[in-house]
C-alpha positions as CSV (number, residue, x, y, z in Angstrom):
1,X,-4.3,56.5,131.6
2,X,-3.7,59.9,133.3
3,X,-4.7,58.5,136.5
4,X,-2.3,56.0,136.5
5,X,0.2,58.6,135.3
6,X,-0.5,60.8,138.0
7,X,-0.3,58.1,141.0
8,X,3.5,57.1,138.7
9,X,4.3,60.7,138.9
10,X,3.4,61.4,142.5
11,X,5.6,58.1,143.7
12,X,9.0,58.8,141.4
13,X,8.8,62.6,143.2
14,X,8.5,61.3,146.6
15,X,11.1,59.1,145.8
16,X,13.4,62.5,145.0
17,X,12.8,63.4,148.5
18,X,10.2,66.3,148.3
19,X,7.6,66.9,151.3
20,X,4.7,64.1,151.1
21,X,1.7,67.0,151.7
22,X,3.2,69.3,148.9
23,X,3.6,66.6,146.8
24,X,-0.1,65.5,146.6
25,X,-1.1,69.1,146.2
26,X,1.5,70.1,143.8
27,X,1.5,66.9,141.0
28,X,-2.6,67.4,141.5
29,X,-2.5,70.8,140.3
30,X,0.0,69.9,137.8
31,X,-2.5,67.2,136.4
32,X,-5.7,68.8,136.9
33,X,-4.4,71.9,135.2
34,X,-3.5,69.8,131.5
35,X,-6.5,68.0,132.1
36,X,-9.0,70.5,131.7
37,X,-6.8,72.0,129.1
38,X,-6.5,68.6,127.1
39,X,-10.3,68.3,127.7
40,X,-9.8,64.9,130.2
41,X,-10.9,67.2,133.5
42,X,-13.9,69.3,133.9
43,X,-12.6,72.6,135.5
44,X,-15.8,72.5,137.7
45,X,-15.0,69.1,139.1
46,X,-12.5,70.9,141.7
47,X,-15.4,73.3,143.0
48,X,-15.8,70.8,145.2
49,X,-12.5,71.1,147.0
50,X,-13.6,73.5,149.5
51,X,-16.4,71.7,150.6
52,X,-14.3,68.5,151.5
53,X,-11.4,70.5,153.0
54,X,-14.5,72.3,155.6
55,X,-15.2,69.0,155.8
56,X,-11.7,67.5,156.8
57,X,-11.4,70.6,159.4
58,X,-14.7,70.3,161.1
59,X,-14.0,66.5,161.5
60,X,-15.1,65.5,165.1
61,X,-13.3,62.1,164.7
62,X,-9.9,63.8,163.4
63,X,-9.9,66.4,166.8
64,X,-8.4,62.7,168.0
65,X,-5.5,63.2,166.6
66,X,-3.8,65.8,168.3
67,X,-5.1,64.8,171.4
68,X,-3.6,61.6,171.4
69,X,-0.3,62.6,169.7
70,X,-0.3,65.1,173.0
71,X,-0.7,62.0,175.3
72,X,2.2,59.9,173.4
73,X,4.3,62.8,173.6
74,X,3.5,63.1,177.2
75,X,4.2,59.8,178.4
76,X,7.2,59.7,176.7
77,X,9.1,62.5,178.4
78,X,7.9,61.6,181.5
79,X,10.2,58.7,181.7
80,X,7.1,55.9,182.5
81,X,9.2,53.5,179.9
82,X,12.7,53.5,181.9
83,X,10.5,52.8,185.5
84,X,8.2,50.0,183.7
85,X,11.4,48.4,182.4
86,X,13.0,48.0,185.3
87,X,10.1,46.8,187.3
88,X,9.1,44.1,184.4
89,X,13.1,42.9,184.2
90,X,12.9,41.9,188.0
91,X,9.8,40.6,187.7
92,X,10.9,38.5,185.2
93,X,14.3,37.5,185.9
94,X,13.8,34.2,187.3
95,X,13.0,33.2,183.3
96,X,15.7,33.0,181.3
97,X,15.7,35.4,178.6
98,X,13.4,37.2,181.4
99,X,14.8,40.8,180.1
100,X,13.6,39.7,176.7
101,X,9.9,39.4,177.9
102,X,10.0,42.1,180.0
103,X,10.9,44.5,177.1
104,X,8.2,42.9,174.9
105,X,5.4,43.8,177.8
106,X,6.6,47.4,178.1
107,X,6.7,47.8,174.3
108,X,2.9,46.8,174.2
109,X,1.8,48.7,177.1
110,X,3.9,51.6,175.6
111,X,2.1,51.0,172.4
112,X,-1.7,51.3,174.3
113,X,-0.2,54.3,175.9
114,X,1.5,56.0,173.3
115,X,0.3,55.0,169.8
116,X,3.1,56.3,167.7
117,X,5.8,54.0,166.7
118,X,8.4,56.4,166.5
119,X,8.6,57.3,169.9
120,X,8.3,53.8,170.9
121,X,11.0,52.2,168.8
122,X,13.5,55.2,170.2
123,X,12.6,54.6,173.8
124,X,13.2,51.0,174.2
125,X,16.2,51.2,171.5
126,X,18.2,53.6,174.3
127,X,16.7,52.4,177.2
128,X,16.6,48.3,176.3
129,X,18.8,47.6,173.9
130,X,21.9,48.8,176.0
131,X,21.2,46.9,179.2
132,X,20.5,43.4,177.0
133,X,23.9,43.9,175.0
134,X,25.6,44.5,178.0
135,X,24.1,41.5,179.8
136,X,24.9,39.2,176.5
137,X,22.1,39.2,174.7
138,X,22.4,38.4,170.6
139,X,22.8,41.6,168.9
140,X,20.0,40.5,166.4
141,X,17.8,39.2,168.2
142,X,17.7,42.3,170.8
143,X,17.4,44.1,168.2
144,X,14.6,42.6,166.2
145,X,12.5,42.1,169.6
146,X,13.2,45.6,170.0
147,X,11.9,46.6,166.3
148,X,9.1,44.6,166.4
149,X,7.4,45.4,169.8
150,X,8.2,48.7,169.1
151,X,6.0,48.6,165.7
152,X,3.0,47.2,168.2
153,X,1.7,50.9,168.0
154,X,0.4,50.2,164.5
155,X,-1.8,47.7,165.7
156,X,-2.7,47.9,169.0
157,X,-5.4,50.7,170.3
158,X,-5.3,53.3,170.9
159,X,-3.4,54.1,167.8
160,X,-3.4,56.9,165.5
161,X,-3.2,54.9,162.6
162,X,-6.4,53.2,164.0
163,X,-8.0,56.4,164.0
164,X,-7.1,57.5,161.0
165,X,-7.8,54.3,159.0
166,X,-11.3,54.5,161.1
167,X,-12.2,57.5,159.6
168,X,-11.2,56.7,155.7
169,X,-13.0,53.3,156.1
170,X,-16.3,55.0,157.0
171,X,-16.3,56.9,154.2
172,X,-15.5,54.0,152.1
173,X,-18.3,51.8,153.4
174,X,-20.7,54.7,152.8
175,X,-19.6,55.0,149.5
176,X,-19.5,51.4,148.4
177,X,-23.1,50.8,149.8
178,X,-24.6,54.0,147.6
179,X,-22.8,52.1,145.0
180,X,-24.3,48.9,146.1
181,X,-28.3,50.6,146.6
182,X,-27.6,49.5,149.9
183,X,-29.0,52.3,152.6
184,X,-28.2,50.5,155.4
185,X,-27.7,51.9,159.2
186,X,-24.6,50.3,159.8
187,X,-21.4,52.4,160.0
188,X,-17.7,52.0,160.3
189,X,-16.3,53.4,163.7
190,X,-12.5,54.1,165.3
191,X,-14.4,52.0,168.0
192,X,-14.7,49.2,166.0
193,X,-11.4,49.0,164.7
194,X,-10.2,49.9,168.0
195,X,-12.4,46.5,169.6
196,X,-11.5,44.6,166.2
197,X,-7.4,45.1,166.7
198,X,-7.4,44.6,170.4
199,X,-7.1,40.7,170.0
200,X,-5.1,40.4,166.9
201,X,-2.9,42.7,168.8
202,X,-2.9,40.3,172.3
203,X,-2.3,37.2,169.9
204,X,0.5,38.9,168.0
205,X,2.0,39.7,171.6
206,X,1.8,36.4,172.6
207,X,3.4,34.5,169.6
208,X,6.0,37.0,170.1
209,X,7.0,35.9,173.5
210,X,6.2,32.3,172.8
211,X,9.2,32.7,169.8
212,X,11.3,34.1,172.5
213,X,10.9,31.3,175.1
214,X,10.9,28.7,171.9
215,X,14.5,30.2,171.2
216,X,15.2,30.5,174.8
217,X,15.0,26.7,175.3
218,X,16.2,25.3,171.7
219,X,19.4,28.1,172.1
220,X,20.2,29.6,175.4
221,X,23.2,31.1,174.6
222,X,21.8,33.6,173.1
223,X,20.5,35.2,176.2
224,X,21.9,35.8,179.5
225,X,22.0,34.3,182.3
226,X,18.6,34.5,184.9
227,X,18.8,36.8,187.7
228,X,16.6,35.8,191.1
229,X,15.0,38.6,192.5
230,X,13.6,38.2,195.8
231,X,9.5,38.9,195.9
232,X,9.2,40.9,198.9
233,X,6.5,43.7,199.8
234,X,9.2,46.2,198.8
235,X,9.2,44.4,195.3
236,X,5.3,44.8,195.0
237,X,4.8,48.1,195.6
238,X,7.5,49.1,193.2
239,X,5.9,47.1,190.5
240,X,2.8,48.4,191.1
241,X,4.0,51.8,191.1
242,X,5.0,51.6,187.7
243,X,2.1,49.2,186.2
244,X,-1.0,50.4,187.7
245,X,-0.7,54.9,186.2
246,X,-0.3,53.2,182.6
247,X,-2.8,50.6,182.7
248,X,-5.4,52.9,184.5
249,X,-4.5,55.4,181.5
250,X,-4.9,52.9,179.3
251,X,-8.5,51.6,181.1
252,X,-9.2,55.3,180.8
253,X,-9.0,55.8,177.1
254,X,-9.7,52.1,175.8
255,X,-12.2,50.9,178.0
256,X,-14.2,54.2,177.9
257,X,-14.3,53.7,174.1
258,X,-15.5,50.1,174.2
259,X,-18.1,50.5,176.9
260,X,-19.3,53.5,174.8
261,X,-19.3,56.1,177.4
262,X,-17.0,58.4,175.8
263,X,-16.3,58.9,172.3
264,X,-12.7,58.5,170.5
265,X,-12.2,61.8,170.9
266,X,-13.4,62.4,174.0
267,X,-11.5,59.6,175.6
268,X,-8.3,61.0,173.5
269,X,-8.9,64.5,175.6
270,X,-9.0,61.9,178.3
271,X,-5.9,60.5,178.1
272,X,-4.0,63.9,177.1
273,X,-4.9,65.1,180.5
274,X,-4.2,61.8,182.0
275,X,-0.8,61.7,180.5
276,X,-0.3,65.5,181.7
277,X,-1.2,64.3,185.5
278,X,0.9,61.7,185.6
279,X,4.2,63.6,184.2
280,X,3.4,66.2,187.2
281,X,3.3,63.7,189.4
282,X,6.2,62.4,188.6
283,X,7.7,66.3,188.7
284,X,8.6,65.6,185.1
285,X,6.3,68.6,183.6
286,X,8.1,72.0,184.0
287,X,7.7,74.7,182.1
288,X,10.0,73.8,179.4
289,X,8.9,70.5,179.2
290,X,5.6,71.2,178.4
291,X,6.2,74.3,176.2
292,X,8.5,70.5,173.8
293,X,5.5,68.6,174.4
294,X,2.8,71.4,172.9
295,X,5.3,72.4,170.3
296,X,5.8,68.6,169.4
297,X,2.3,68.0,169.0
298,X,1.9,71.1,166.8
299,X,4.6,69.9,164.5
300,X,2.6,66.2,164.0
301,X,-0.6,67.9,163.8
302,X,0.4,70.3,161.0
303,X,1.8,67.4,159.2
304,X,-0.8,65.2,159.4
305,X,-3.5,67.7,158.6
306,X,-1.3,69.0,155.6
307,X,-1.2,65.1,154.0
308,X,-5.0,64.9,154.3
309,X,-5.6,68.2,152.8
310,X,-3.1,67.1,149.6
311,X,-4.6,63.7,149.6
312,X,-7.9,65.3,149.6
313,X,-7.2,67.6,146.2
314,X,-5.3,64.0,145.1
315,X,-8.0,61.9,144.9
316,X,-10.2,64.4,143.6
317,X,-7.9,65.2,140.7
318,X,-7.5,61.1,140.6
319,X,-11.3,60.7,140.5
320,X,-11.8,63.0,138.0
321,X,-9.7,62.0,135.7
322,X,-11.1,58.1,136.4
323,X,-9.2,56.9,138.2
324,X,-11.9,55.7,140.7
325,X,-13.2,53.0,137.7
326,X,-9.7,52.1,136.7
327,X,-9.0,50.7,139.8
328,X,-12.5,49.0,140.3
329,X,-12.4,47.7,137.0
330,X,-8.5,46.6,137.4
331,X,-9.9,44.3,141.2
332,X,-12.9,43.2,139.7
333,X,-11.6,41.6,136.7
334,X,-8.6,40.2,138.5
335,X,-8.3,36.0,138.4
336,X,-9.5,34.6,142.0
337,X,-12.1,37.3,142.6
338,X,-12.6,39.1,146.3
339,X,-9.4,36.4,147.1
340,X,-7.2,37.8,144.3
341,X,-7.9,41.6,144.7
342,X,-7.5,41.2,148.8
343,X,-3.9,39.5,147.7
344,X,-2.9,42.1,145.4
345,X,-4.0,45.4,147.5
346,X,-2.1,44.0,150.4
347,X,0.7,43.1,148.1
348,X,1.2,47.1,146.8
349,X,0.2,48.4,150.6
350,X,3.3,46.4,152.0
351,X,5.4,47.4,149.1
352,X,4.4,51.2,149.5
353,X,4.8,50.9,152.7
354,X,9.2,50.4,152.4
355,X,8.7,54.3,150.7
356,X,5.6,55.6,152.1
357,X,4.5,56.7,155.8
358,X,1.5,54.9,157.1
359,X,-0.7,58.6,157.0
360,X,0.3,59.0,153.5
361,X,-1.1,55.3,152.6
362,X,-4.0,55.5,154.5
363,X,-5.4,58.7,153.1
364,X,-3.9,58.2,149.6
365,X,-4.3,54.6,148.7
366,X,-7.0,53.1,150.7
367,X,-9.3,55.8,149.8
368,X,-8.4,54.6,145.9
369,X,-8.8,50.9,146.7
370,X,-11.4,50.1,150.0
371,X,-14.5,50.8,148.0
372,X,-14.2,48.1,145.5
373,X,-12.6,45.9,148.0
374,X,-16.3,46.1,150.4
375,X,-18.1,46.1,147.6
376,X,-16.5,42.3,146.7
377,X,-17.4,41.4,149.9
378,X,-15.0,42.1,152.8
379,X,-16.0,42.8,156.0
380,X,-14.4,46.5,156.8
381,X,-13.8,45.8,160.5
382,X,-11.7,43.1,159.3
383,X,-10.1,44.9,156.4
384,X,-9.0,48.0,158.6
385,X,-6.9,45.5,161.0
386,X,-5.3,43.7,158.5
387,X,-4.5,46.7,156.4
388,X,-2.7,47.9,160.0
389,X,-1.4,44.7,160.3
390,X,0.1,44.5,156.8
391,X,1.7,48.2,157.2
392,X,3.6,47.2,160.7
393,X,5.2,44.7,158.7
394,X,6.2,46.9,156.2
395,X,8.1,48.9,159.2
396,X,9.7,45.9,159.7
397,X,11.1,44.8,156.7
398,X,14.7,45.8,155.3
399,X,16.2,47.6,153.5
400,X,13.7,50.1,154.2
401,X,11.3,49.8,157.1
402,X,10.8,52.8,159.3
403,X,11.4,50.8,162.5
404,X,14.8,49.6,161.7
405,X,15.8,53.9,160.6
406,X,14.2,54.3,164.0
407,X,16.9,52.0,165.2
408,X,19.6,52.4,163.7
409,X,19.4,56.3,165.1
410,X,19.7,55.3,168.4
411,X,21.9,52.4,168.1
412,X,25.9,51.9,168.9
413,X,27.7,51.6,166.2
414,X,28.8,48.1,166.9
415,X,25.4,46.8,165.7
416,X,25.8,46.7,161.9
417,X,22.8,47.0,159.4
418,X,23.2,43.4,158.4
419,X,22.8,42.2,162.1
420,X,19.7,44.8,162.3
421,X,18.4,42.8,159.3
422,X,18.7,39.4,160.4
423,X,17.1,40.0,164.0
424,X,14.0,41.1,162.1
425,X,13.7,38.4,159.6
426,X,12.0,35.8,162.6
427,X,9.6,38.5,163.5
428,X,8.2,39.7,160.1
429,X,7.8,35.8,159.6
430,X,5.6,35.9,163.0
431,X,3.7,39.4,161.3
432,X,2.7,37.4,158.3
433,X,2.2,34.2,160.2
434,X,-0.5,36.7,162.1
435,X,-1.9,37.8,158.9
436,X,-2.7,34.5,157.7
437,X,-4.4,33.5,161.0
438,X,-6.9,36.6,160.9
439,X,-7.3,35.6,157.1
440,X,-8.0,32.4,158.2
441,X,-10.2,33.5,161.5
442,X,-12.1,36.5,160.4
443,X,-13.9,36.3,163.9
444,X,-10.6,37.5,165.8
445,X,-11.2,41.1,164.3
446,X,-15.1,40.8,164.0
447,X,-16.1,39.0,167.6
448,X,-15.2,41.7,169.7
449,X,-17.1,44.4,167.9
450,X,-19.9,42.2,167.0
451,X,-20.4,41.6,171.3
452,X,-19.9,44.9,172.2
453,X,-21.7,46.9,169.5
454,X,-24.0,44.5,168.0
């Protein structure tokens, strides 16, 4: 019951507004401290601490991270978005709601580029959602295409949550097999999740845009009027000028992955120099601007290493005072079996996720729950994309979703809260629509890998 206490305790503090990484430490210490005096802890269960925070630092899979936090930063102060968008509305303005679509294909090649959803719901929030209000677009629905192609950087590689999910999943799977007696070669890779989200993430982008021309022919008023653009040589060059630096990035870092010549985090060094390249190309890297991009990535860095050095003395503390069987005694008993602990995990993930960032959730609650979870069963290429699946449409979803704060910073005041809301509502419907399908078709997550890894 202390374990359950201690998770209660570490969510109503959070809730108070107190820093995430300081929280897991802190309430840890708190707990571990009147365990061992109560006699529930063995002091000698946190001599392991150091050893798993050497082991967090000398992580060749984390050195990702600020490598491709370096390239998202990058790209977007370089100002690759406003060009793209621009080149994609012309190209698509013979469609009616062609601006729509347009935005929607910059969003996801902003997501491959970038990664972090932030950055990509604020860029197309001030560079998008002006120019479709002013050409009479719906307010909600310009805003909820907005929100929701901006959240594509959950989901679709190469993204940090990806990476990071990649990482807690391995060790998961190890531990569930040792568990099992299993001594088996396979492993758990950010390349597989990476290959395993790639076509999720392609259908999700397609029933997107097959929503919007659905709504574009049952209610046109709702978008503006088409705008021919003549397809000259002129045309061509400009488009390419803008499509072919971020889809060669993106061929860079993804494809080296999947073909296995480089790994993660040598293609993430990859695409940080890429993304450096391209902003002095475009004489967008002075001095200053790269002292905000190093400085940026710093900041993310420190924050995500912080979180996984409290989540790391949290699950110990959690462990220790048995938490670990709780939990695997709570799924295994549950009505339904491997169906009715899948439903219930991704039940508290999305919840957690209106409250808690995606870092904090993947290094505090999947660490608590994956193990039983493979152990039933699931395949843990295809539990790592729906688990990034399930917390982009948490981002989504009011009153609390990341994505619509995001927003709602860079909107005009004339778009209310309630007309933020409502353009979302179609979308997280399309989200869960997506979940089901992969629940339905394991193989979108699991073909991929299995062809290109075996």
């Amino acid at each position: 019951m202390m374990a359950l206490v201690l998770f209660l305790c570490v969510c109503l503090v959070l809730l108070a507004g107190f820093p995430v990484a300081f929280v897991l430490g802190g309430t840890a210490l708190w707990f571990a401290a009147i365990g061992t005096l109560t006699g529930h802890l063995d002091g000698a269960f946190l001599g392991a601490l150091p050893n798993r925070l050497y082991g967090i630092l000398n992580n060749q899979v984390l050195m990702a991270v600020p490598l491709f936090v370096m390239m998202g930063v990058t790209l977007e102060r370089s100002r690759l978005a406003e060009q793209l968008l621009d080149a994609m509305a012309k190209l698509f303005g013979r469609v009616r709601a062609g601006l729509a679509l347009s935005v929607m294909v910059v969003g996801m090649l902003l997501a491959a580029s970038t990664g972090i959803v932030g950055a990509t719901v604020v860029t197309m929030g001030l560079l998008s959602l002006p120019a479709m209000l002013r050409r009479g677009y719906d307010p909600a629905y310009a805003a909820g295409a907005i929100c929701a192609t901006g959240t594509l950087g959950q989901i679709i590689p190469p993204s940090i949550a990806l990476v990071l999910l990649g990482d807690v999943l391995s060790s998961a799977f190890q531990q569930a097999q040792l568990k099992m007696g299993i001594f088996s070669p396979r492993t758990v890779s950010v390349g597989d999740l990476f290959a395993g989200a790639l076509i999720p993430g392609l259908v999700l982008v397609a029933l997107y845009m097959l929503y919007t021309l659905w709504l574009a022919w049952r209610r046109p008023q709702l978008f503006a009027e088409t705008e021919a653009v003549p397809l000259d040589w002129p045309f061509v060059i400009t488009l390419l000028k803008a499509l072919v630096p971020p889809i060669g990035l993106i061929f860079l870092v993804l494809g080296s992955i999947l073909l296995g010549v480089a790994t993660p985090t040598e293609a993430a060094a990859v695409g940080a120099f890429g993304a450096l390249t391209l902003a002095l190309v475009r004489r967008q890297l002075s001095a200053q601007a790269l002292l905000g991009v190093l400085t940026e990535t710093v900041k993310v860095t420190a924050m995500v290493f912080m979180i996984l050095i409290g989540a790391a003395l949290f699950s110990l503390v959690f462990r220790g005072l048995g938490g670990e069987a709780l939990i695997h005694g709570l799924l295994s008993d549950l009505p339904g079996g491997v169906v009715g602990a899948t439903l219930l995990v991704m039940l508290v993930i999305f919840l957690l996720g209106f409250i808690l960032d995606f870092i904090e959730i993947t290094f505090v609650v999947v660490p608590m729950v994956a193990p039983t979870l493979l152990m039933l069963g699931l395949d843990p290429i295809w539990l790592g994309v729906m688990l990034g699946l399930n917390l982009q449409t948490s981002f989504l979803t009011p009153p609390f979703g990341f994505a619509l704060f995001y927003l709602r910073g860079v909107a005009p005041p004339s778009l209310t809260s309630a007309t933020l809301y409502r353009g979302v509502i179609p979308f997280i419907g399309i989200q869960i629509l997506m979940m089901l399908l992969l629940a339905l078709w394991p193989v979108l997550a699991t073909w991929l890998p299995e062809r290109i890894y075996g």
